[in-house]
VEXVO-260960 format. One record per residue: y, z, x of N, C-alpha, C, O in turn. Coordinates in Angstrom, 2 decimals. Example, Ala and Ser with C-alpha at 12.3 -4.5 7.8 and 13.67 -1.06 7.14 Angstrom:
% residues 2
<n.north->-5.69 n.up->7.80 n.east->13.19 ca.north->-4.50 ca.up->7.80 ca.east->12.30 c.north->-3.30 c.up->7.80 c.east->13.20 o.north->-3.32 o.up->8.46 o.east->14.24>;
<n.north->-2.25 n.up->7.08 n.east->12.85 ca.north->-1.06 ca.up->7.14 ca.east->13.67 c.north->0.03 c.up->7.87 c.east->12.90 o.north->1.14 o.up->8.04 o.east->13.41>;
END
This chain:
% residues 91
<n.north->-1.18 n.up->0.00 n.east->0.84 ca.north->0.00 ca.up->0.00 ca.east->0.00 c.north->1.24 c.up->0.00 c.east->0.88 o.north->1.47 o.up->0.86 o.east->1.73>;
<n.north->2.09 n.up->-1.13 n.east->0.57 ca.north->3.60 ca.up->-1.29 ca.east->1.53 c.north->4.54 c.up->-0.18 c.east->0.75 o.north->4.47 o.up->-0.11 o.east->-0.47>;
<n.north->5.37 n.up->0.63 n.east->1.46 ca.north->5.90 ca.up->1.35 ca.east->0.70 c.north->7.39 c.up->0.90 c.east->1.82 o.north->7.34 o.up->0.03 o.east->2.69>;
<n.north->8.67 n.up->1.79 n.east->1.46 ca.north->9.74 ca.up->1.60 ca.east->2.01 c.north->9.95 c.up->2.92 c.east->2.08 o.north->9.50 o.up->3.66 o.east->1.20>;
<n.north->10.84 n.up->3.52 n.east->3.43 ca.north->10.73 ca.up->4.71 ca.east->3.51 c.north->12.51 c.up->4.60 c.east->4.02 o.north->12.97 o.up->3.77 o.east->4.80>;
<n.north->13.06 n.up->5.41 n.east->3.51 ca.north->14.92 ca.up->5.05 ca.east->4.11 c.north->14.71 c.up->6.80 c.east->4.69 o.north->14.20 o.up->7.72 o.east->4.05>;
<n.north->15.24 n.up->6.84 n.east->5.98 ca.north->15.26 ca.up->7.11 ca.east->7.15 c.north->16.75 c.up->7.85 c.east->7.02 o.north->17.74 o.up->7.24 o.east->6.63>;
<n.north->16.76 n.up->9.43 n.east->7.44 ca.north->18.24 ca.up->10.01 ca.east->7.39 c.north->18.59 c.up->9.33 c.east->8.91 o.north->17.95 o.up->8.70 o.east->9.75>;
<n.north->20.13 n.up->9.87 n.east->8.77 ca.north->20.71 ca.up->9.47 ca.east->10.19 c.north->20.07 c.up->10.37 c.east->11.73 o.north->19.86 o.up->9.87 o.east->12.84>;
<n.north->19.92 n.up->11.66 n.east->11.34 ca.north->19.42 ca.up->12.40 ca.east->11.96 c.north->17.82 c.up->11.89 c.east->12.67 o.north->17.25 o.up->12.16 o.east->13.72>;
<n.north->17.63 n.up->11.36 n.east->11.96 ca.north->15.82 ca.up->10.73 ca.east->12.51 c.north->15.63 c.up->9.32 c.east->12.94 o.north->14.51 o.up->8.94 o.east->13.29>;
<n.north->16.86 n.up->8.34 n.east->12.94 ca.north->17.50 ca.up->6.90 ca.east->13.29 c.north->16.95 c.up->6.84 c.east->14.74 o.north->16.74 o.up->5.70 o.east->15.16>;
<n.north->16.73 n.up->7.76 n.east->15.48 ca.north->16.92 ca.up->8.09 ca.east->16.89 c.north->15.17 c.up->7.45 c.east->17.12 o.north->15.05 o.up->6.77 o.east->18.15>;
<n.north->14.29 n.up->7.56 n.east->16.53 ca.north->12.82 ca.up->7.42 ca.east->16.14 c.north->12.37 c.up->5.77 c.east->15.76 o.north->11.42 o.up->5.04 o.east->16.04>;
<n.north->13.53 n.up->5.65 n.east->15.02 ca.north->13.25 ca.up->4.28 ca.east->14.47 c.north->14.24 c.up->3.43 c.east->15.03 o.north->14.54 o.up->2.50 o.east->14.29>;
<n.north->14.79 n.up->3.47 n.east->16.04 ca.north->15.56 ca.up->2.64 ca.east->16.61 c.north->16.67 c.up->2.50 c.east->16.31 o.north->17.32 o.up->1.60 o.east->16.84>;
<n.north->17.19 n.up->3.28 n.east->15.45 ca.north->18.22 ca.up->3.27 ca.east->14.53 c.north->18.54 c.up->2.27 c.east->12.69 o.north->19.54 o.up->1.97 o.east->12.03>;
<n.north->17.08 n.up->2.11 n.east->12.57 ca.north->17.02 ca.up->1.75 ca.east->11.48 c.north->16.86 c.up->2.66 c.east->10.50 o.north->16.08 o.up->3.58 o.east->10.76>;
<n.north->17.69 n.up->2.64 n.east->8.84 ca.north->17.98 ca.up->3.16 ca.east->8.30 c.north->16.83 c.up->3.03 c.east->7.39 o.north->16.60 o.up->4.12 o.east->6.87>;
<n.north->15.99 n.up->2.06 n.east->6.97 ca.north->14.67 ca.up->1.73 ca.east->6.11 c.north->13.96 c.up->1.28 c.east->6.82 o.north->14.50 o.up->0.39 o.east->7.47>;
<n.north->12.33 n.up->1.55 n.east->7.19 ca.north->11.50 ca.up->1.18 ca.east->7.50 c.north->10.05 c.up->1.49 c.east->6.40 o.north->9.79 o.up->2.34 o.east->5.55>;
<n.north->9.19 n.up->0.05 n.east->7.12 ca.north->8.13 ca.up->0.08 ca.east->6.22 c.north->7.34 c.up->0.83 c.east->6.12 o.north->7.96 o.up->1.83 o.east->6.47>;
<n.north->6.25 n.up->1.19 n.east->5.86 ca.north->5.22 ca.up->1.82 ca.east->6.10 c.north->3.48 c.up->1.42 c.east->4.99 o.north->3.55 o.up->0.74 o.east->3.96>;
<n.north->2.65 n.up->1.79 n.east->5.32 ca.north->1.53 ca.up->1.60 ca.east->4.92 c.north->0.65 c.up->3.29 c.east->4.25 o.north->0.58 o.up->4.29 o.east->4.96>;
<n.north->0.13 n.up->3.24 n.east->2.86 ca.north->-0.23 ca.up->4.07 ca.east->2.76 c.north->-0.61 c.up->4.84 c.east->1.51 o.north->0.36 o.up->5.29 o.east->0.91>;
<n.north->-1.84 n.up->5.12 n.east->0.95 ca.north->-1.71 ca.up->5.45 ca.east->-0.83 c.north->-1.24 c.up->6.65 c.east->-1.30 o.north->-1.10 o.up->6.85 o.east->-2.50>;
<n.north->-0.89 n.up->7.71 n.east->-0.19 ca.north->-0.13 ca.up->9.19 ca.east->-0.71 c.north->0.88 c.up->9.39 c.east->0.44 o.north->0.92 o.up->8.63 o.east->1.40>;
<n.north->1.43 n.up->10.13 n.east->0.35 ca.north->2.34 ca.up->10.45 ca.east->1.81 c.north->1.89 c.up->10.94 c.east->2.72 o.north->2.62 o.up->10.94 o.east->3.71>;
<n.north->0.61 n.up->11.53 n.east->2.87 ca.north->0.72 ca.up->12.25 ca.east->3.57 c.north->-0.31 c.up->10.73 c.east->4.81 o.north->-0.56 o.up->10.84 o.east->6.01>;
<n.north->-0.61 n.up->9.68 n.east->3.98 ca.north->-0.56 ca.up->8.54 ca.east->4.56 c.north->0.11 c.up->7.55 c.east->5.04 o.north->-0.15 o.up->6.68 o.east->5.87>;
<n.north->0.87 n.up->7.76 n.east->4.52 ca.north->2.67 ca.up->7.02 ca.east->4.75 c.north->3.15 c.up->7.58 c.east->5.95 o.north->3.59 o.up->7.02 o.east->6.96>;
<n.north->2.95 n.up->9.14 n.east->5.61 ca.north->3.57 ca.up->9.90 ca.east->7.11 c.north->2.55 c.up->9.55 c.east->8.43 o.north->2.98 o.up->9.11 o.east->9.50>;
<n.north->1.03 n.up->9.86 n.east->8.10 ca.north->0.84 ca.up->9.21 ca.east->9.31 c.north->0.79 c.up->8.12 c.east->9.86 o.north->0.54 o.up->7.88 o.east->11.04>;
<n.north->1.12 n.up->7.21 n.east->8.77 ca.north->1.62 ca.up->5.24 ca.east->9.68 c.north->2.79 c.up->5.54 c.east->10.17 o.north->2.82 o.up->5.26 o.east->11.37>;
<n.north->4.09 n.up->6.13 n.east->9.68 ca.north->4.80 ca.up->6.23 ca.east->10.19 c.north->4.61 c.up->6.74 c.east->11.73 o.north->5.07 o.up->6.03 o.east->12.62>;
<n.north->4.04 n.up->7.75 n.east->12.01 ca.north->3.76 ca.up->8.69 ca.east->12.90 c.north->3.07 c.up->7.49 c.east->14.08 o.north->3.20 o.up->7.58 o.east->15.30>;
<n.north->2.35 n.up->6.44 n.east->13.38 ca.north->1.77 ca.up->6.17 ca.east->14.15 c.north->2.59 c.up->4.63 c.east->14.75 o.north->2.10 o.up->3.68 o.east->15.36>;
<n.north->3.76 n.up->4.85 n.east->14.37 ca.north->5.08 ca.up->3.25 ca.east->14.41 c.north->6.07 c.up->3.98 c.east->15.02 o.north->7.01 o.up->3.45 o.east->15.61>;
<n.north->5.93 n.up->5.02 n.east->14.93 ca.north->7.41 ca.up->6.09 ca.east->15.63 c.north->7.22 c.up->7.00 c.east->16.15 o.north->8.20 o.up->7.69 o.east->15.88>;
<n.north->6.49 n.up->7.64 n.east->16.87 ca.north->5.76 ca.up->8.79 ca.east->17.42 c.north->6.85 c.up->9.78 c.east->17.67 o.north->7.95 o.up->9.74 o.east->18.23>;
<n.north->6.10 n.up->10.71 n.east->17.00 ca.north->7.24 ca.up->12.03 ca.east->16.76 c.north->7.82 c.up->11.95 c.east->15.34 o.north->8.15 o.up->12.93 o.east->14.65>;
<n.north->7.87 n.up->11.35 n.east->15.18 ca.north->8.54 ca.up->11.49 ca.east->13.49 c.north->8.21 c.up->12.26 c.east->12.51 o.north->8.94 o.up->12.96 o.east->11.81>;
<n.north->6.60 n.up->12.04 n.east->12.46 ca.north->5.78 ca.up->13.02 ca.east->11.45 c.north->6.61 c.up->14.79 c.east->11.49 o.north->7.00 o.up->15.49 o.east->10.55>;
<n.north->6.63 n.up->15.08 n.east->13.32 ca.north->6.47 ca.up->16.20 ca.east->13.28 c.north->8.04 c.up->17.01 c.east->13.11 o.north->8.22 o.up->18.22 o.east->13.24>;
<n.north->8.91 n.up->16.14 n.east->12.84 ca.north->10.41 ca.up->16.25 ca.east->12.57 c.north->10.18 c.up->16.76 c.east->10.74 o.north->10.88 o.up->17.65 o.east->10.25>;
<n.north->9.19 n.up->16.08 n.east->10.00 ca.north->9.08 ca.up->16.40 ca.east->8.72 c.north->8.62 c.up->17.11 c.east->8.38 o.north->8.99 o.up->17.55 o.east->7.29>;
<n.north->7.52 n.up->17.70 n.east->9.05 ca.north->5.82 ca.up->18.75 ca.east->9.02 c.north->6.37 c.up->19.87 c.east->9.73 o.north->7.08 o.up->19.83 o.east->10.74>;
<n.north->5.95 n.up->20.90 n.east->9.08 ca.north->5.97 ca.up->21.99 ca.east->9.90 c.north->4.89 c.up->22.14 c.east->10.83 o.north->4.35 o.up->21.05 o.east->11.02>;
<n.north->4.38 n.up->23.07 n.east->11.48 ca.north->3.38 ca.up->23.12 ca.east->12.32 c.north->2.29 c.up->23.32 c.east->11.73 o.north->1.48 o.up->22.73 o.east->12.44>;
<n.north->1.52 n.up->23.96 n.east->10.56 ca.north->0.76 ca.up->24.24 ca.east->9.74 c.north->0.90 c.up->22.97 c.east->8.57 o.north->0.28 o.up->23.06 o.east->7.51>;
<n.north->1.59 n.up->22.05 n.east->8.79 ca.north->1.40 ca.up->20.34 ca.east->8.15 c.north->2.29 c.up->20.28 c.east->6.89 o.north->2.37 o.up->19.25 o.east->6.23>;
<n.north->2.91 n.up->21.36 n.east->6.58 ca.north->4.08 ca.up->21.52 ca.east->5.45 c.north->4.89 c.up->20.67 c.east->5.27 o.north->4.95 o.up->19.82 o.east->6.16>;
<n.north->5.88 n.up->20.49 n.east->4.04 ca.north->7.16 ca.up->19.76 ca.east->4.45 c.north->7.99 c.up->20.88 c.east->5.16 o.north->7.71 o.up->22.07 o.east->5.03>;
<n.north->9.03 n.up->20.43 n.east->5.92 ca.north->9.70 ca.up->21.60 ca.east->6.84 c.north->10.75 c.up->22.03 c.east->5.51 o.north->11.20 o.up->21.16 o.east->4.76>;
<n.north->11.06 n.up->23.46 n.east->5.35 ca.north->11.77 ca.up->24.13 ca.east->4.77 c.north->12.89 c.up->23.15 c.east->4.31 o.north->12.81 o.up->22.64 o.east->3.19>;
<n.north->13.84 n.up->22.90 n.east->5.06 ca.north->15.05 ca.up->22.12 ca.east->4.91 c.north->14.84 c.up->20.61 c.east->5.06 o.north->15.60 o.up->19.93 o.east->5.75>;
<n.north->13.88 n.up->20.13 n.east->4.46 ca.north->13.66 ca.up->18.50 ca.east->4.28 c.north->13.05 c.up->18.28 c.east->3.14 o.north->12.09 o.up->18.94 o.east->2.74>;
<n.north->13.56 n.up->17.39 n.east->2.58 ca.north->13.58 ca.up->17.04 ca.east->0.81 c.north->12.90 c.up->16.05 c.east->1.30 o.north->13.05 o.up->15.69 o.east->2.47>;
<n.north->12.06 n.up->15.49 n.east->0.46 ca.north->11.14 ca.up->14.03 ca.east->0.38 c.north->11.12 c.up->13.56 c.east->-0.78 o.north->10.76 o.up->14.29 o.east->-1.70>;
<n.north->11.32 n.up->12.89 n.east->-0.91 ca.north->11.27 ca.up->11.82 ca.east->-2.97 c.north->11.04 c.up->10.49 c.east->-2.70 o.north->11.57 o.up->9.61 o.east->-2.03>;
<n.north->9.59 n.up->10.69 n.east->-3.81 ca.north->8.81 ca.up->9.48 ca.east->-4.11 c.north->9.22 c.up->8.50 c.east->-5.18 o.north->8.56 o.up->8.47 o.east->-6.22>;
<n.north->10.04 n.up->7.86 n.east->-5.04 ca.north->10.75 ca.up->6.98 ca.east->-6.06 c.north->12.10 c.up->8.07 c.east->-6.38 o.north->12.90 o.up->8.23 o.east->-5.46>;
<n.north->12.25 n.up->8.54 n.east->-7.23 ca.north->13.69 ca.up->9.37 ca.east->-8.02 c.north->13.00 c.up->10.97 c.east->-7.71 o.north->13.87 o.up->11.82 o.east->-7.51>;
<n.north->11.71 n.up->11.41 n.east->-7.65 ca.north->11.48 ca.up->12.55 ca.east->-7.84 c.north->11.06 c.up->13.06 c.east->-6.26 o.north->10.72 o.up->12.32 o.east->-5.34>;
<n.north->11.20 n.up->14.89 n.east->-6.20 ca.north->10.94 ca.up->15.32 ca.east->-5.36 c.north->9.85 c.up->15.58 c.east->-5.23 o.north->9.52 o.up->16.35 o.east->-6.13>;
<n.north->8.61 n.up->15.23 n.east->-4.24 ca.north->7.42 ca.up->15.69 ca.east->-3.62 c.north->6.79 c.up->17.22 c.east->-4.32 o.north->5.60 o.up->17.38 o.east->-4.61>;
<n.north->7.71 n.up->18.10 n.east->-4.47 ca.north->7.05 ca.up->19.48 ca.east->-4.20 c.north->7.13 c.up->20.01 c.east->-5.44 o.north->6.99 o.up->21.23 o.east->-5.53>;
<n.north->7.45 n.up->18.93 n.east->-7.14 ca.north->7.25 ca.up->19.10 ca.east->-8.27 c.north->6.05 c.up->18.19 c.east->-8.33 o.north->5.32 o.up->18.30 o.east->-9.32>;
<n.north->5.74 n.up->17.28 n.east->-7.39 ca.north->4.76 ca.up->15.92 ca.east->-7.61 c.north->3.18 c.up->16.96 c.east->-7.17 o.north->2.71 o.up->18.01 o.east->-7.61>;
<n.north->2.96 n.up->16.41 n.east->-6.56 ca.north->1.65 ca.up->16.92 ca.east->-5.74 c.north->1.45 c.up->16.85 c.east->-4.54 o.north->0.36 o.up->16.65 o.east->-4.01>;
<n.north->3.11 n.up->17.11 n.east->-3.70 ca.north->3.58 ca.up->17.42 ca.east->-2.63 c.north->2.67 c.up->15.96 c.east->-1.35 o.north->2.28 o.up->14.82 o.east->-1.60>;
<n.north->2.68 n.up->16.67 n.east->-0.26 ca.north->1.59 ca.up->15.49 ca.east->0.21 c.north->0.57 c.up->14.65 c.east->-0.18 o.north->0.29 o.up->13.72 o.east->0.58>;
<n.north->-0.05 n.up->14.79 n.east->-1.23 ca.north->-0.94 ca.up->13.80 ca.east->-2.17 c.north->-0.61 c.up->13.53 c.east->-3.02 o.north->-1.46 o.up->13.44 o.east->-3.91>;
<n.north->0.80 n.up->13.23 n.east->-3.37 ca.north->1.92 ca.up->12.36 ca.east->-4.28 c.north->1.57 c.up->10.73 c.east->-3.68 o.north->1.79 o.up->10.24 o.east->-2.57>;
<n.north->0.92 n.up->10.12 n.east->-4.94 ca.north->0.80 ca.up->8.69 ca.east->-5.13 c.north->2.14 c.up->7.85 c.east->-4.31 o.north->3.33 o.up->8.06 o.east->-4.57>;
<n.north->1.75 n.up->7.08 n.east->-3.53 ca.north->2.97 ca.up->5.58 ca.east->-2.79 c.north->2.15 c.up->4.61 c.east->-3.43 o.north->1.30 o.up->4.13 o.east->-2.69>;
<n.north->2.19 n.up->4.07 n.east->-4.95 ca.north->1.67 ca.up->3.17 ca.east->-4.95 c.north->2.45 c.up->1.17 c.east->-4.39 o.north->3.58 o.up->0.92 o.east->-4.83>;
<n.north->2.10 n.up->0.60 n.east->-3.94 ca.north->2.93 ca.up->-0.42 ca.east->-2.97 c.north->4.58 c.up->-0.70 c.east->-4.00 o.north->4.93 o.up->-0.62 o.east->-5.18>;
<n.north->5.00 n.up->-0.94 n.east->-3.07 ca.north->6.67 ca.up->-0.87 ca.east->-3.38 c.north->7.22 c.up->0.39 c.east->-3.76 o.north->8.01 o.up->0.34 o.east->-4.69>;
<n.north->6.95 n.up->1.67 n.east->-3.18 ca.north->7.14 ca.up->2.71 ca.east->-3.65 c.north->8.89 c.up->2.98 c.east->-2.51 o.north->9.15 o.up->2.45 o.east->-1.42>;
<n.north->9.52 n.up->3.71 n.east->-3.12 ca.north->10.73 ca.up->4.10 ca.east->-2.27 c.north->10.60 c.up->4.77 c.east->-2.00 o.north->10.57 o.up->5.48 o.east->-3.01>;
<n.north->10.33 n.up->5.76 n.east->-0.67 ca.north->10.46 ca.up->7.25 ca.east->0.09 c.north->11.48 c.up->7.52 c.east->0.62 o.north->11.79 o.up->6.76 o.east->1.54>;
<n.north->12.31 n.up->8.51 n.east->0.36 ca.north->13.55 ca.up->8.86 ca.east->1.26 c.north->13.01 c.up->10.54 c.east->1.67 o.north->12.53 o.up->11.37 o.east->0.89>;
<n.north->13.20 n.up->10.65 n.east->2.72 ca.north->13.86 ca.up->11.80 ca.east->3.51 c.north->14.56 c.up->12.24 c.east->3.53 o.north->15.12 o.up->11.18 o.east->3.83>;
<n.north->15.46 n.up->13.03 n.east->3.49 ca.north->16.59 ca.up->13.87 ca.east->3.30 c.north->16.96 c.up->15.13 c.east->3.69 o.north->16.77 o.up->16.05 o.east->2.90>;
<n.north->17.47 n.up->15.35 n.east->4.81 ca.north->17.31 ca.up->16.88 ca.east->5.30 c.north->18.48 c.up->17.73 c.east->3.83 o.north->19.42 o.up->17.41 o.east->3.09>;
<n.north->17.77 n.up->18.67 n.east->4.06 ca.north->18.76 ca.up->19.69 ca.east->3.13 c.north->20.25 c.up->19.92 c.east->3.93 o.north->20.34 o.up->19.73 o.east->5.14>;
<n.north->21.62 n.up->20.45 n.east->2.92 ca.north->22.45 ca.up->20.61 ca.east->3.77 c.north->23.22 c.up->21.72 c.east->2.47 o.north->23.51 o.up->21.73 o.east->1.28>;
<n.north->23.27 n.up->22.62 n.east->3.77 ca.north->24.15 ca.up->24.46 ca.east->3.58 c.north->24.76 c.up->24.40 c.east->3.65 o.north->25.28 o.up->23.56 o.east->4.38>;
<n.north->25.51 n.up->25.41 n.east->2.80 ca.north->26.97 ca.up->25.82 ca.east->3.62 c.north->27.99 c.up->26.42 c.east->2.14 o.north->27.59 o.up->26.47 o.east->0.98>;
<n.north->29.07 n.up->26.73 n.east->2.56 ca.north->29.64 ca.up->27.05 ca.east->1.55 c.north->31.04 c.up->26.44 c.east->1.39 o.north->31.71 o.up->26.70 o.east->0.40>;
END
């Protein structure tokens, strides 16, 4: 499954500075490892060490967020949109 994954600025550094890249994969947590395996290091910018999403990184599979879906085994069925999104604090 081709999915499209748009890339924060913060993680550009990975992908050459591309803002959307492709990826291959039927859940994310397959998506993440093609990615991982097209950008090395990337995965682990998203994953915590125990394979989580990291605290302060939003993921949405089309319009919705991952961690109402079925988090890493949230369906990419092909043409799916993935964005990344680090969280941002402050007051």
């Amino acid at each position: 499954m081709s999915v499209s994954v748009r890339i924060p600025t913060i993680l550009r550094t990975y992908t050459g500075g591309d803002s959307e890249v492709s990826a291959n994969g039927a859940t994310l947590a397959e998506v993440l490892d093609d990615l991982d395996g097209s950008f090395s290091g990337i995965k682990g910018r998203i994953l915590d060490e125990s394979g989580a999403l990291r605290r302060f990184v939003n993921v949405y599979v089309d319009n919705d967020d991952v961690r109402f879906l079925d988090n890493l085994d949230t369906p990419t069925p092909d043409g799916t949109q993935i964005s990344v999104i680090p969280a941002v604090a402050g007051g």
